[in-house]
N, CA, C and O atoms as a printed pandas DataFrame, in Angstrom:
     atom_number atom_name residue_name chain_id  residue_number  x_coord  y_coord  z_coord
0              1         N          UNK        A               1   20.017   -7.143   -8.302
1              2        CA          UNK        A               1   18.823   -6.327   -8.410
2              3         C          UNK        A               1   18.472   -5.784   -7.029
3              4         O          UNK        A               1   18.505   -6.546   -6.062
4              5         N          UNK        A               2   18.068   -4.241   -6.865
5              6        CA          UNK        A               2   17.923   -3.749   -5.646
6              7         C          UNK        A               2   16.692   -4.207   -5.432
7              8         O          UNK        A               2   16.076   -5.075   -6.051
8              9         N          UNK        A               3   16.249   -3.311   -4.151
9             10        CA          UNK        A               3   14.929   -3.511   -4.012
10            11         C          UNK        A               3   14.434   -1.711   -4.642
11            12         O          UNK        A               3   14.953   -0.653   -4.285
12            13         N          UNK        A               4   13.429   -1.885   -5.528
13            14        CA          UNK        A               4   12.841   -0.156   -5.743
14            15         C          UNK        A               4   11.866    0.586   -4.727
15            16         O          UNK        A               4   11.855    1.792   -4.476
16            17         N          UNK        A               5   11.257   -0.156   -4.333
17            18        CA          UNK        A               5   10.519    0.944   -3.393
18            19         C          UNK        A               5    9.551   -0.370   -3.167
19            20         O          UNK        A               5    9.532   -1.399   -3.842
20            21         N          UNK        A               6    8.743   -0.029   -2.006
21            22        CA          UNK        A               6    7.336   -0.720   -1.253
22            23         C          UNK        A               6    6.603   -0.767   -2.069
23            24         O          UNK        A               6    6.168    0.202   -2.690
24            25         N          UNK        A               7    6.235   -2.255   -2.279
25            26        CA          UNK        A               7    5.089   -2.315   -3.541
26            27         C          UNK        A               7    3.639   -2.329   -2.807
27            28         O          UNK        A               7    2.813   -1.613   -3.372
28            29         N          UNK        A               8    2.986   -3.304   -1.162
29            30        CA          UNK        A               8    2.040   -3.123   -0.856
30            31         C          UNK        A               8    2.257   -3.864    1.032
31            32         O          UNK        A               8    3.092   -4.731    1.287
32            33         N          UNK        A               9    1.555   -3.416    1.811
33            34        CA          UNK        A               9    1.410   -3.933    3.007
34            35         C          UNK        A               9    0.721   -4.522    3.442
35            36         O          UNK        A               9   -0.079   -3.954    4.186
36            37         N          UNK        A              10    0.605   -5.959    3.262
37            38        CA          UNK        A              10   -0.272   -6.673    3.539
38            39         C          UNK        A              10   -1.243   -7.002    5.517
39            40         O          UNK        A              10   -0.923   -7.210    6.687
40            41         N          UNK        A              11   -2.060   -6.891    4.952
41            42        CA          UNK        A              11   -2.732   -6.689    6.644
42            43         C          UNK        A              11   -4.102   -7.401    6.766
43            44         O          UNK        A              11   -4.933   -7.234    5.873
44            45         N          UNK        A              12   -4.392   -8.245    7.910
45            46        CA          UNK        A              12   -4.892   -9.204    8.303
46            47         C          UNK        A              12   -5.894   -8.424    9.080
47            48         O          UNK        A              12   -5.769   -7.804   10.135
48            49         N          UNK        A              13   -7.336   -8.684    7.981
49            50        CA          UNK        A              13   -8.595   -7.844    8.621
50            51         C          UNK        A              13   -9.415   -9.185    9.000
51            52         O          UNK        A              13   -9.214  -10.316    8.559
52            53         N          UNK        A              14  -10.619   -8.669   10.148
53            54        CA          UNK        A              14  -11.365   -9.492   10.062
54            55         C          UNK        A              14  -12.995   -9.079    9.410
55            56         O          UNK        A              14  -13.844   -9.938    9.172
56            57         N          UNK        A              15  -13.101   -8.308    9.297
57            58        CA          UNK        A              15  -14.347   -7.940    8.522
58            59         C          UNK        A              15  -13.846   -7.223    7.133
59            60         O          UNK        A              15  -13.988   -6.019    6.921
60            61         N          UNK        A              16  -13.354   -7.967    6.398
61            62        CA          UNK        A              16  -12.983   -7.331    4.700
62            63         C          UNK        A              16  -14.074   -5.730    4.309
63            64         O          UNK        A              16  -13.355   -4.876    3.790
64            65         N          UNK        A              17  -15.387   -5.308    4.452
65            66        CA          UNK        A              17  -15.957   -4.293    3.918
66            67         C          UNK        A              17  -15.752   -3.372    4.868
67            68         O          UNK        A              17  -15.448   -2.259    4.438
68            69         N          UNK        A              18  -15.848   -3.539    6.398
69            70        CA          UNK        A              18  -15.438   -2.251    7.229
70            71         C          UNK        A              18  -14.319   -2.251    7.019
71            72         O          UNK        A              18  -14.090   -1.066    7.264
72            73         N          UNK        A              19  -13.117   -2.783    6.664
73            74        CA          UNK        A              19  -11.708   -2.203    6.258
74            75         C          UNK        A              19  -11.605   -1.601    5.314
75            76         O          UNK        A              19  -10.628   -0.880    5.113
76            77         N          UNK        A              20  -12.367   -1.704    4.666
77            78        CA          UNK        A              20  -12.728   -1.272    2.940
78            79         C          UNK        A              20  -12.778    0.173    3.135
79            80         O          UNK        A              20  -11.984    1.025    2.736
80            81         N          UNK        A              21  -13.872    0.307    3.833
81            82        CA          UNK        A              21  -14.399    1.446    4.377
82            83         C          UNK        A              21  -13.631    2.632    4.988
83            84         O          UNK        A              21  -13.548    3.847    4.807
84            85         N          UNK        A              22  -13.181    1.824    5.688
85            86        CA          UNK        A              22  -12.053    2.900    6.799
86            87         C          UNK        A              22  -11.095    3.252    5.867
87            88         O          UNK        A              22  -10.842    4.435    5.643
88            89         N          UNK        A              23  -10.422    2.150    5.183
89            90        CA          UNK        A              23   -9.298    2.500    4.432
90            91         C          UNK        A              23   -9.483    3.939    3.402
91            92         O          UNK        A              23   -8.760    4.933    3.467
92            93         N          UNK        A              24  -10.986    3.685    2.183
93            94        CA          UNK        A              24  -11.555    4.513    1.607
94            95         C          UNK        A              24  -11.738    5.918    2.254
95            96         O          UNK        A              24  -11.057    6.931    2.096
96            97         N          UNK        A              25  -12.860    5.700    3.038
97            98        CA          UNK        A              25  -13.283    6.952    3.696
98            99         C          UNK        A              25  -12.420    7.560    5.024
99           100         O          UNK        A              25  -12.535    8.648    5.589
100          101         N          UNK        A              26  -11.800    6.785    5.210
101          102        CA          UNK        A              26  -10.948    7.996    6.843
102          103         C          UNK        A              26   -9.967    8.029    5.722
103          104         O          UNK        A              26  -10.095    8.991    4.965
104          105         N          UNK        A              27   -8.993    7.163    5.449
105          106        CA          UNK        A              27   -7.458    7.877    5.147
106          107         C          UNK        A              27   -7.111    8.228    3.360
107          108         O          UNK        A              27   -6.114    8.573    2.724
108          109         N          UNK        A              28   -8.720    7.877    2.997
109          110        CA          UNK        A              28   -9.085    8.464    1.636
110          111         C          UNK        A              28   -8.164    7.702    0.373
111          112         O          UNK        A              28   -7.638    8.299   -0.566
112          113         N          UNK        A              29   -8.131    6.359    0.605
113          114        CA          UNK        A              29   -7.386    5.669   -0.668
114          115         C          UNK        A              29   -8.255    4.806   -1.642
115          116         O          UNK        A              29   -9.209    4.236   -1.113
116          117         N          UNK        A              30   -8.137    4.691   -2.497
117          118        CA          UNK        A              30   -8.961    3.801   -3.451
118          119         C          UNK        A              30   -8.472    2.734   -3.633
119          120         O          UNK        A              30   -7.313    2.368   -3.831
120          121         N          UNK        A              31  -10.310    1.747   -3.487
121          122        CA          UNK        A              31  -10.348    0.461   -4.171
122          123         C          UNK        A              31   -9.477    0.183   -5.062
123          124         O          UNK        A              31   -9.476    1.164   -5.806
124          125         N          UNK        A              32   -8.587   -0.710   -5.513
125          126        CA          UNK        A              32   -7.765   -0.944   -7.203
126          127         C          UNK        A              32   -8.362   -2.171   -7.727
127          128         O          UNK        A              32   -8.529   -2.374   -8.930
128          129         N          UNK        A              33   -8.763   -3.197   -6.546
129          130        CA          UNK        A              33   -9.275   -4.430   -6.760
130          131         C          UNK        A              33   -9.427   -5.525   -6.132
131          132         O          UNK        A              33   -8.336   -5.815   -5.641
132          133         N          UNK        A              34  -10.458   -6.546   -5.802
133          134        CA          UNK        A              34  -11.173   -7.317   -4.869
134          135         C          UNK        A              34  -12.009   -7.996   -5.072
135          136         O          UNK        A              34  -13.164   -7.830   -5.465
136          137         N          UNK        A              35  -10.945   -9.516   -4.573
137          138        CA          UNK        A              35  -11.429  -10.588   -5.333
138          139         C          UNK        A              35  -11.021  -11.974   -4.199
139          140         O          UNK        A              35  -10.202  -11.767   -3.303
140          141         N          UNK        A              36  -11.464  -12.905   -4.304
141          142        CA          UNK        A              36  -11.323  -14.203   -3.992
142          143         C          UNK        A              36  -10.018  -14.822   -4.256
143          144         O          UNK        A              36   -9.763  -15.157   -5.412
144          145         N          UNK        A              37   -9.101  -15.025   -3.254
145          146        CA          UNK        A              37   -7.653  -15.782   -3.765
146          147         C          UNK        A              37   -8.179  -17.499   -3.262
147          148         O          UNK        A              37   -7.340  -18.375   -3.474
148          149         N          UNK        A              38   -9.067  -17.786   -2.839
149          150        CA          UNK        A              38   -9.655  -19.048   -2.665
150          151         C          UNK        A              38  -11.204  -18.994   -1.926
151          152         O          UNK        A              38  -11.551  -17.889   -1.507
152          153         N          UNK        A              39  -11.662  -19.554   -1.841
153          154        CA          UNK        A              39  -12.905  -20.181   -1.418
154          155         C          UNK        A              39  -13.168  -19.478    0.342
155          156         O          UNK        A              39  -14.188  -19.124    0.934
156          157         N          UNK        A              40  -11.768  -19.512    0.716
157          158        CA          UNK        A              40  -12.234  -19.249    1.931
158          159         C          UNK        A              40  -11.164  -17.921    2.286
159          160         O          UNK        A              40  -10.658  -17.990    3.406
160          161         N          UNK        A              41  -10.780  -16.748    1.460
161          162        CA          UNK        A              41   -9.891  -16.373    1.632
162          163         C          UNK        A              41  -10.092  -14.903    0.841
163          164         O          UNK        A              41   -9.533  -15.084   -0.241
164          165         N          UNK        A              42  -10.510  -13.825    0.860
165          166        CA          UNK        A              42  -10.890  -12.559    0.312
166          167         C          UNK        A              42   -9.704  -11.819    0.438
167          168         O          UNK        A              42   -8.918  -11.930    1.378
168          169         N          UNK        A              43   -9.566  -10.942   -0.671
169          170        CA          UNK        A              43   -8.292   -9.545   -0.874
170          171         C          UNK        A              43   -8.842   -8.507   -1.424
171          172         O          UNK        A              43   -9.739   -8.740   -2.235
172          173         N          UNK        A              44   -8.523   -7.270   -1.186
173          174        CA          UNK        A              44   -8.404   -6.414   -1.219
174          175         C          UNK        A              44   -7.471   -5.411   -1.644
175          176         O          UNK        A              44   -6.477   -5.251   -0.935
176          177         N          UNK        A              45   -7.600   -4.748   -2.609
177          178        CA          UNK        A              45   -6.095   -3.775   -2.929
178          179         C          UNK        A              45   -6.723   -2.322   -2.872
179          180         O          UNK        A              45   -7.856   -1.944   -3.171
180          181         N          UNK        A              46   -5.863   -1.779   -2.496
181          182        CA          UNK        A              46   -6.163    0.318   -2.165
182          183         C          UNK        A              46   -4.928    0.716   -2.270
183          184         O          UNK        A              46   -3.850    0.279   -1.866
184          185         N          UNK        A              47   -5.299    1.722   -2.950
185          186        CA          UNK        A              47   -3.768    2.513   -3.227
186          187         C          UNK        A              47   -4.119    4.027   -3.299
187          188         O          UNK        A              47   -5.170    4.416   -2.789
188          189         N          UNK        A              48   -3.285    4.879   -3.907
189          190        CA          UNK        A              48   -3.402    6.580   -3.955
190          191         C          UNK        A              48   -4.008    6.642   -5.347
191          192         O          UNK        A              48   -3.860    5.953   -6.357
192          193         N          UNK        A              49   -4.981    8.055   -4.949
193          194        CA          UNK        A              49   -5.910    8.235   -6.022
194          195         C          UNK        A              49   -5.363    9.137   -7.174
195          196         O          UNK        A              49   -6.013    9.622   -8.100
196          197         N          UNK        A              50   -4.335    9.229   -6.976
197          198        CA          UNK        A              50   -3.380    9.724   -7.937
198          199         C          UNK        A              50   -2.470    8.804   -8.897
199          200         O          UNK        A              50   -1.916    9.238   -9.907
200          201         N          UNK        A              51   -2.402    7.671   -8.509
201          202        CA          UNK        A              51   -1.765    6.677   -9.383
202          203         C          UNK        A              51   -1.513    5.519   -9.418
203          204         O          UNK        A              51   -1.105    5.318   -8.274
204          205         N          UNK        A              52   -1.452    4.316  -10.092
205          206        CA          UNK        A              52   -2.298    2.865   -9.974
206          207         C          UNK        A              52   -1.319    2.492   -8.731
207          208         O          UNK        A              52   -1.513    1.314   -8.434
208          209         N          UNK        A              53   -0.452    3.022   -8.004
209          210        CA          UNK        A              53    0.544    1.945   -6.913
210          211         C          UNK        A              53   -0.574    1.733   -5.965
211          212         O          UNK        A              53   -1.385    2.608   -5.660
212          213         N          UNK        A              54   -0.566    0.186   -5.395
213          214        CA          UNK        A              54   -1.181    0.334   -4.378
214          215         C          UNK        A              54   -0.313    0.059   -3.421
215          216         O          UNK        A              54    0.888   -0.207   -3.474
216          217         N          UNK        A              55   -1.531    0.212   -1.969
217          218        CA          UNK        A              55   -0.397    0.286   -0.873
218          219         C          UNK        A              55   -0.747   -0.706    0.059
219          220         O          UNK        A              55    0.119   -1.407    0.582
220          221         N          UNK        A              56   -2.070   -0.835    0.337
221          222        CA          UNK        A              56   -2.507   -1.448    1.057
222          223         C          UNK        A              56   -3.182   -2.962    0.365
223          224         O          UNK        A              56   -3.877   -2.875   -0.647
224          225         N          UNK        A              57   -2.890   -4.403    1.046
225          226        CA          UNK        A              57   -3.032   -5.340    0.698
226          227         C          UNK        A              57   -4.095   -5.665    1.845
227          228         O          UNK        A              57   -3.574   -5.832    2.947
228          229         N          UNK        A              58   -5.612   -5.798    1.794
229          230        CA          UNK        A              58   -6.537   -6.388    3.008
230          231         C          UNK        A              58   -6.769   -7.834    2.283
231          232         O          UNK        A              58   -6.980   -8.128    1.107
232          233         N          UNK        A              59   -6.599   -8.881    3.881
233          234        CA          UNK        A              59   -6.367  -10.411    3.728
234          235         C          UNK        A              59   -7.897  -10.652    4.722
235          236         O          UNK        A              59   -7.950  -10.436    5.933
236          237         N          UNK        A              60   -8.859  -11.059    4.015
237          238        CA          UNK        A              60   -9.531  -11.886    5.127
238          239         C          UNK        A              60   -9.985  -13.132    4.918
239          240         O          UNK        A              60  -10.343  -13.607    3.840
240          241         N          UNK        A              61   -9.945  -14.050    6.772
241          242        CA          UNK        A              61  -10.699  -15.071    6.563
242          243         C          UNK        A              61   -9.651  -16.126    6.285
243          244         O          UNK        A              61  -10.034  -17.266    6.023
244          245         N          UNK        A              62   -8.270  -15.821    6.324
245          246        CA          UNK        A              62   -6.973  -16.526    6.218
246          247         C          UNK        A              62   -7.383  -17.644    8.049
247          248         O          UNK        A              62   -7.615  -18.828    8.292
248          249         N          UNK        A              63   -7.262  -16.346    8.893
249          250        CA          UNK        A              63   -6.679  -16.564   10.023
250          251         C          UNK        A              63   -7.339  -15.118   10.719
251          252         O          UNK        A              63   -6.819  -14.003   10.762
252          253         N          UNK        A              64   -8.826  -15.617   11.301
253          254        CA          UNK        A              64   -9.273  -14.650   12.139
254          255         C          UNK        A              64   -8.427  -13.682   13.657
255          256         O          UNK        A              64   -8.329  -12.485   13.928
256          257         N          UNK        A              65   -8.035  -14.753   14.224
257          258        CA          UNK        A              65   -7.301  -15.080   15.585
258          259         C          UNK        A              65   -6.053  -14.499   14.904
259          260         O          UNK        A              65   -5.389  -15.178   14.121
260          261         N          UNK        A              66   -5.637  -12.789   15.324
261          262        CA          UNK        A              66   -4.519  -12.539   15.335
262          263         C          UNK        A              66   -4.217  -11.264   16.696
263          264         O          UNK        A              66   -5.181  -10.594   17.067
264          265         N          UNK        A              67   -3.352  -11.128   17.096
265          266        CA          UNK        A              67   -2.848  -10.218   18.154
266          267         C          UNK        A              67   -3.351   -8.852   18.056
267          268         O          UNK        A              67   -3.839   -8.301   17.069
268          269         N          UNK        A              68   -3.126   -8.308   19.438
269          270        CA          UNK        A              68   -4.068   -6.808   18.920
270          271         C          UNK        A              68   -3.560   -5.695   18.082
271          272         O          UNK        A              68   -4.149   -4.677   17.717
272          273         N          UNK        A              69   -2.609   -6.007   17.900
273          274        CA          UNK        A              69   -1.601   -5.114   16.850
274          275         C          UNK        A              69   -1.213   -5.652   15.608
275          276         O          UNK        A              69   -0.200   -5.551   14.917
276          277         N          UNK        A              70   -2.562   -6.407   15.480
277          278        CA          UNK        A              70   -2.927   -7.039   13.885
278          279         C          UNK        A              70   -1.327   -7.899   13.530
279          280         O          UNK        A              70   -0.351   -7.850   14.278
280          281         N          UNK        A              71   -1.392   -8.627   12.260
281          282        CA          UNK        A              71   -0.413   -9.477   11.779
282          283         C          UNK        A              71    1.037   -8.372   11.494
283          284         O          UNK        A              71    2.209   -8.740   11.415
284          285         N          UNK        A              72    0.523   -7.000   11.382
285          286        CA          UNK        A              72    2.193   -6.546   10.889
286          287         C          UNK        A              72    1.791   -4.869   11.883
287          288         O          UNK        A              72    0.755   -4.231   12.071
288          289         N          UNK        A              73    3.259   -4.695   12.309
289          290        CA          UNK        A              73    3.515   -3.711   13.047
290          291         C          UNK        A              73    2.736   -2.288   12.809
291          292         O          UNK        A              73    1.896   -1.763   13.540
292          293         N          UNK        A              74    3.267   -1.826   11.570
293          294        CA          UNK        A              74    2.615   -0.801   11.594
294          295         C          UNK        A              74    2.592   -0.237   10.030
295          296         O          UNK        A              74    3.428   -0.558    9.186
296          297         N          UNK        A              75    1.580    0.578    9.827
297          298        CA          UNK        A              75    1.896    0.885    8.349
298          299         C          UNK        A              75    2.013    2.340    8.710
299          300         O          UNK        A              75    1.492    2.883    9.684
300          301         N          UNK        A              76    3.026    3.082    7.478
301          302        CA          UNK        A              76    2.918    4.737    7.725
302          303         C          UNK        A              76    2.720    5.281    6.608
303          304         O          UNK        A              76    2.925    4.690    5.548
304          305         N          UNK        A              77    2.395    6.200    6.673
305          306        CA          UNK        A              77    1.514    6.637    5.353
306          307         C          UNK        A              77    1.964    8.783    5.525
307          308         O          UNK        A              77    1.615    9.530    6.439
308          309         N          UNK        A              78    2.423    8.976    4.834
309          310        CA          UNK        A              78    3.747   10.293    4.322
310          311         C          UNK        A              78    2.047   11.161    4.040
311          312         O          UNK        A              78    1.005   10.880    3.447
312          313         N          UNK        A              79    2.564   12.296    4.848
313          314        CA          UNK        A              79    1.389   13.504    4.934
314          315         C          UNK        A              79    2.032   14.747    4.740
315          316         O          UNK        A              79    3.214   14.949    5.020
316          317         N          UNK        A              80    1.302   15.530    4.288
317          318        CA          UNK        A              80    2.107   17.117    4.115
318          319         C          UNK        A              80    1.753   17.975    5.205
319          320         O          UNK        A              80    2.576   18.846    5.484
320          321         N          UNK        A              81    0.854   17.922    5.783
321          322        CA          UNK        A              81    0.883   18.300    7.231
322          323         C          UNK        A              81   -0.051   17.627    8.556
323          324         O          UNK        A              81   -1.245   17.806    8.796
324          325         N          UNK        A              82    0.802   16.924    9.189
325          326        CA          UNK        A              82    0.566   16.286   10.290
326          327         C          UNK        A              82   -0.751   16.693   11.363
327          328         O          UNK        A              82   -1.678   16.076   11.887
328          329         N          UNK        A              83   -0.299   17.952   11.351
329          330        CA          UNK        A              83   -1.733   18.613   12.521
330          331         C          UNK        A              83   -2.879   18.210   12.107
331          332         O          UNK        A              83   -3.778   17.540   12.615
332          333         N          UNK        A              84   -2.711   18.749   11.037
333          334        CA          UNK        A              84   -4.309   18.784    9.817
334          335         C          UNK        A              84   -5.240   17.676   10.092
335          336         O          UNK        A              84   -6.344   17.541   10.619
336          337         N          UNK        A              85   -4.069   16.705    9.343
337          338        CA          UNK        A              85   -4.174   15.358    9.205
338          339         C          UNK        A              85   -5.151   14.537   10.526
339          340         O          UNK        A              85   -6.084   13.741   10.415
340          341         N          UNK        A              86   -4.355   15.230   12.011
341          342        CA          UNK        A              86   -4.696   14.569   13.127
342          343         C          UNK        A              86   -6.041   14.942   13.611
343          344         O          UNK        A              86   -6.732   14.262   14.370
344          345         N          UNK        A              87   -6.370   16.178   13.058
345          346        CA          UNK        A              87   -7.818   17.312   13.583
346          347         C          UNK        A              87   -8.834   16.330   12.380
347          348         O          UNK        A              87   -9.878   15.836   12.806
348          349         N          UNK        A              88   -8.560   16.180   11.365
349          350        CA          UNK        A              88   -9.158   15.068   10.717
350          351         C          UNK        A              88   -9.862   14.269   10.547
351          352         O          UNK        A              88  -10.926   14.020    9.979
352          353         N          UNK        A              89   -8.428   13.456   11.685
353          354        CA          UNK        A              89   -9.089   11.598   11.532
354          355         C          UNK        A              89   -9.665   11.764   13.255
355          356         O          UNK        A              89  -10.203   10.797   13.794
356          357         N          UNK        A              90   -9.548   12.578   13.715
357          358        CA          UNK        A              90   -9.760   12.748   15.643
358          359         C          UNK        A              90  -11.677   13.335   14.834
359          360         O          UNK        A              90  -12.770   12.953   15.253
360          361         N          UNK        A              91  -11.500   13.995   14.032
361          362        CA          UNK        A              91  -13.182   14.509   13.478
362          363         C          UNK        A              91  -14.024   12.954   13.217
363          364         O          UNK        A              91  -15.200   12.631   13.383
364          365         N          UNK        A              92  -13.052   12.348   12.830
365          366        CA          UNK        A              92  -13.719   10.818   12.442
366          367         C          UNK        A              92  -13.791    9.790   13.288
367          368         O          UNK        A              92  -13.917    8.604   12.986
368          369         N          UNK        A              93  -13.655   10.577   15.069
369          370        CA          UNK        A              93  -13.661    9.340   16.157
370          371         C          UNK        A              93  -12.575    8.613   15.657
371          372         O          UNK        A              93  -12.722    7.512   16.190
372          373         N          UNK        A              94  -11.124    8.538   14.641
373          374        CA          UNK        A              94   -9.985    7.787   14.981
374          375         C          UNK        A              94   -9.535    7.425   16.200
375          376         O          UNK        A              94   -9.527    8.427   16.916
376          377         N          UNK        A              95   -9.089    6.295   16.877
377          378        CA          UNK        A              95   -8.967    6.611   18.214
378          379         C          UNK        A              95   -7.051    6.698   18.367
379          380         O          UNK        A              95   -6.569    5.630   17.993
380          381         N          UNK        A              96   -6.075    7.625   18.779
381          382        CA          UNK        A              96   -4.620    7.734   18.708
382          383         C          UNK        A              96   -4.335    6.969   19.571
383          384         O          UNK        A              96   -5.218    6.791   20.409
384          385         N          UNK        A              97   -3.045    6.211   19.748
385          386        CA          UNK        A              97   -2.829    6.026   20.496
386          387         C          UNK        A              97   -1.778    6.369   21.638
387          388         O          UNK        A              97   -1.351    5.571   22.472
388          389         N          UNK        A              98   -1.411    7.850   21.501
389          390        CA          UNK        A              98   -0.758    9.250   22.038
390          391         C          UNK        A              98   -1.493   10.540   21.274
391          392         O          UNK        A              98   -2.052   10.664   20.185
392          393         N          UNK        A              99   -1.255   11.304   22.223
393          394        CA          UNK        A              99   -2.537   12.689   21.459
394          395         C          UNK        A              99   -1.071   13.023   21.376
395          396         O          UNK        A              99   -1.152   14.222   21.639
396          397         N          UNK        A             100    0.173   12.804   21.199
397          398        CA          UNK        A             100    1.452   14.079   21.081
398          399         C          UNK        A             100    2.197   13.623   19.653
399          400         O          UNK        A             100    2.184   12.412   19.434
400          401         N          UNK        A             101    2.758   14.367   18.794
401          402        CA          UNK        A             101    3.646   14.329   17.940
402          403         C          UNK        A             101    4.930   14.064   18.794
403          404         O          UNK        A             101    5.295   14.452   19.904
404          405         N          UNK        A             102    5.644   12.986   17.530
405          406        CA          UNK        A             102    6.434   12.526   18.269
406          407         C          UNK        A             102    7.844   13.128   16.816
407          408         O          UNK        A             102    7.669   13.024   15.602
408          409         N          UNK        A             103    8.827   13.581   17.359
409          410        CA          UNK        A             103    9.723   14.486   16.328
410          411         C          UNK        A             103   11.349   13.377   16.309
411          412         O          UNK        A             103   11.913   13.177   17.385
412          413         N          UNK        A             104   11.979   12.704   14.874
413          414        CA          UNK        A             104   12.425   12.360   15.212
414          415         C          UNK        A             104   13.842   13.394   15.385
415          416         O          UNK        A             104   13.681   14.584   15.652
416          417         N          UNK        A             105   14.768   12.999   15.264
417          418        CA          UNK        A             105   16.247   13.638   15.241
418          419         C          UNK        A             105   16.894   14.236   14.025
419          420         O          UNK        A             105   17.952   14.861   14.103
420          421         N          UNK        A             106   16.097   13.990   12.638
421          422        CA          UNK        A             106   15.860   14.705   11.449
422          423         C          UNK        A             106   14.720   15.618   11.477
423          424         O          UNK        A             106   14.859   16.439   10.571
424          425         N          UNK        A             107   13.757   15.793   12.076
425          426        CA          UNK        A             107   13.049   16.546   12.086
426          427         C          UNK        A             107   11.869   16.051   11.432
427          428         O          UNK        A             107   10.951   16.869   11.359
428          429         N          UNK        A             108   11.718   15.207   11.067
429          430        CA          UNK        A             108   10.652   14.224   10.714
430          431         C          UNK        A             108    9.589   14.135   11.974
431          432         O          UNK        A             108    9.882   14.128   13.169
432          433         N          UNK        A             109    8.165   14.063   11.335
433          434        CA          UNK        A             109    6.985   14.207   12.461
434          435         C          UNK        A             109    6.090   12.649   12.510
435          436         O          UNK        A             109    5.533   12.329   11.460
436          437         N          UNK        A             110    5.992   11.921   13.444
437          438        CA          UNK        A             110    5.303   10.910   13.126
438          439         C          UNK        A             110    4.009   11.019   14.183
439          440         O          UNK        A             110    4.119   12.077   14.802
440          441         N          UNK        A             111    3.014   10.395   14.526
441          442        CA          UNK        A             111    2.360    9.724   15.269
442          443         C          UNK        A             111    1.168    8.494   14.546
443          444         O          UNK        A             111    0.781    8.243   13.405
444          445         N          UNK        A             112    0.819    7.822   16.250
445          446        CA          UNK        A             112    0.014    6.494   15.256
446          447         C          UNK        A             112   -1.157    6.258   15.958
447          448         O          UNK        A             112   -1.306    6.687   17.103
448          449         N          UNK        A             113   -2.092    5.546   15.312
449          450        CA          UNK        A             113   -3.544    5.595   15.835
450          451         C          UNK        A             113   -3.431    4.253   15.250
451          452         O          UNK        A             113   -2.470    3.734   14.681
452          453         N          UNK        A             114   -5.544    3.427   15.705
453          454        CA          UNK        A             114   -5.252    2.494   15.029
454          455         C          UNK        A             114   -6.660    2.432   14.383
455          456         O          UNK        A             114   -7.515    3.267   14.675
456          457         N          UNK        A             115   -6.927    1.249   13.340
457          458        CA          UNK        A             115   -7.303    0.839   12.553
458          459         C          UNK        A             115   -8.481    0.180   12.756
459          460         O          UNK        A             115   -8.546    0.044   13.978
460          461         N          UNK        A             116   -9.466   -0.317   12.248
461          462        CA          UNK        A             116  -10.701   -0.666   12.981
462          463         C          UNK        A             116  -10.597   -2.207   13.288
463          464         O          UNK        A             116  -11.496   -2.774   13.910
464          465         N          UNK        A             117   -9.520   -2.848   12.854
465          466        CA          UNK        A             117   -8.761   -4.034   13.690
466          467         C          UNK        A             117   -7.819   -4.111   14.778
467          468         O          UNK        A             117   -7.357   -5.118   15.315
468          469         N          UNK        A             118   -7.565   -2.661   15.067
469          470        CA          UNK        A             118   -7.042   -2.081   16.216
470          471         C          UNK        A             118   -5.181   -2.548   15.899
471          472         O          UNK        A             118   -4.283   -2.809   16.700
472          473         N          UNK        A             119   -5.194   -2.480   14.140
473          474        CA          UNK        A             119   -3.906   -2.690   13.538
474          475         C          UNK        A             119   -3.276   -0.747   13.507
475          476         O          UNK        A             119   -3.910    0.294   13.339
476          477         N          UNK        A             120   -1.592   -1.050   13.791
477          478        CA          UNK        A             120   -1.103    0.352   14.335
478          479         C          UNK        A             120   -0.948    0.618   12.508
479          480         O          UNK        A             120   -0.598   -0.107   11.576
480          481         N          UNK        A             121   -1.467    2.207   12.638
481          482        CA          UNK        A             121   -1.138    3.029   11.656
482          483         C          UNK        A             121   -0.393    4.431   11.682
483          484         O          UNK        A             121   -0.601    5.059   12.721
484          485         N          UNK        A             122    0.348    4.990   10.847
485          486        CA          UNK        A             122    1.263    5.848   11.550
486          487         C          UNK        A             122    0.802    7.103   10.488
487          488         O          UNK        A             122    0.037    6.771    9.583
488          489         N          UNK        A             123    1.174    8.334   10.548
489          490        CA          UNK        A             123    0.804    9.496   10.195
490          491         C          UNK        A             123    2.382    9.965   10.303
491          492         O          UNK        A             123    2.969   10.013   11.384
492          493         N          UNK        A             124    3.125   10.379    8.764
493          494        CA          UNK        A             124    4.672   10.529    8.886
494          495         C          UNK        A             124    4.726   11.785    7.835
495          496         O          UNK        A             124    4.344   11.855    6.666
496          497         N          UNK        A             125    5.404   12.846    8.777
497          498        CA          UNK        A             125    5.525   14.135    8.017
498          499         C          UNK        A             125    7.168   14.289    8.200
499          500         O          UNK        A             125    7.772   14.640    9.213
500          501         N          UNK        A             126    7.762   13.878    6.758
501          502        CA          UNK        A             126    8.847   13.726    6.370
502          503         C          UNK        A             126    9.555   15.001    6.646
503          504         O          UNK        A             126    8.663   15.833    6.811
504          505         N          UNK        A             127   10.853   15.638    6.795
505          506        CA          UNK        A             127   11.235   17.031    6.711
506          507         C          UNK        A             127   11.118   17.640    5.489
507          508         O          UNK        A             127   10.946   16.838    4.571
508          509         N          UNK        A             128   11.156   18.852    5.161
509          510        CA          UNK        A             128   11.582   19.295    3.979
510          511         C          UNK        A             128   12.726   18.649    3.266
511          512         O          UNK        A             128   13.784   18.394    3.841
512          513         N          UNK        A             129   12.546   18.440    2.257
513          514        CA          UNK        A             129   13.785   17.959    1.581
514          515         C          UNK        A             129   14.129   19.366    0.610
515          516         O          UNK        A             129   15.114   19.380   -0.129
């Protein structure tokens, strides 16, 4: 059995409702569902408002104490145009962490900012296919 595609990215917040927030209102994904996995331990699911996948998994209250580039590297999230995108989230005080597009060797556009856990998020404008 392969693997089919990314089911969700789990990420280590410390305030569960301002992640809520940011996630919702800056990069515009929806709540799916949020609930208690124990007593001392809150989740979160957000996904695209176009269809039940979610993408994003928020963990709090596991393990406050994590590095400044949060528990996982980076999440990227596929845009149809990059500029736009950046005039945007820069409108929403996002803070980048390079003001430059970075182009890879396919022609693919990425750059990354971060998260209000100061977890890296990436902005990825795939080539034409």
């Amino acid at each position: 059995m392969a693997i089919r595609k990314l089911e969700h990215v789990g990420v280590m917040v410390s305030d569960l409702e301002v992640s809520i927030d940011f996630y919702q209102n800056v990069l515009g994904l929806d709540l799916k569902d949020k609930f208690a996995a124990s007593p001392a331990v809150n989740l979160a699911f957000l996904g695209d408002r176009e269809s039940s996948q979610v993408i994003v998994e928020l963990i709090a209250g596991e393990n406050n104490s994590f590095p400044d580039e949060g528990k996982v590297h980076h999440i990227a999230f596929t845009v149809d145009s990059i500029e736009e995108e950046i005039e945007r989230l820069k409108g929403l005080k996002v803070p980048f962490s390079n003001n430059e597009i970075s182009t890879l060797a396919n022609g693919s556009k990425y750059i990354f900012f971060k998260g209000p856990d100061g977890e890296t998020l990436e902005l990825f404008q795939p080539t034409a296919q």
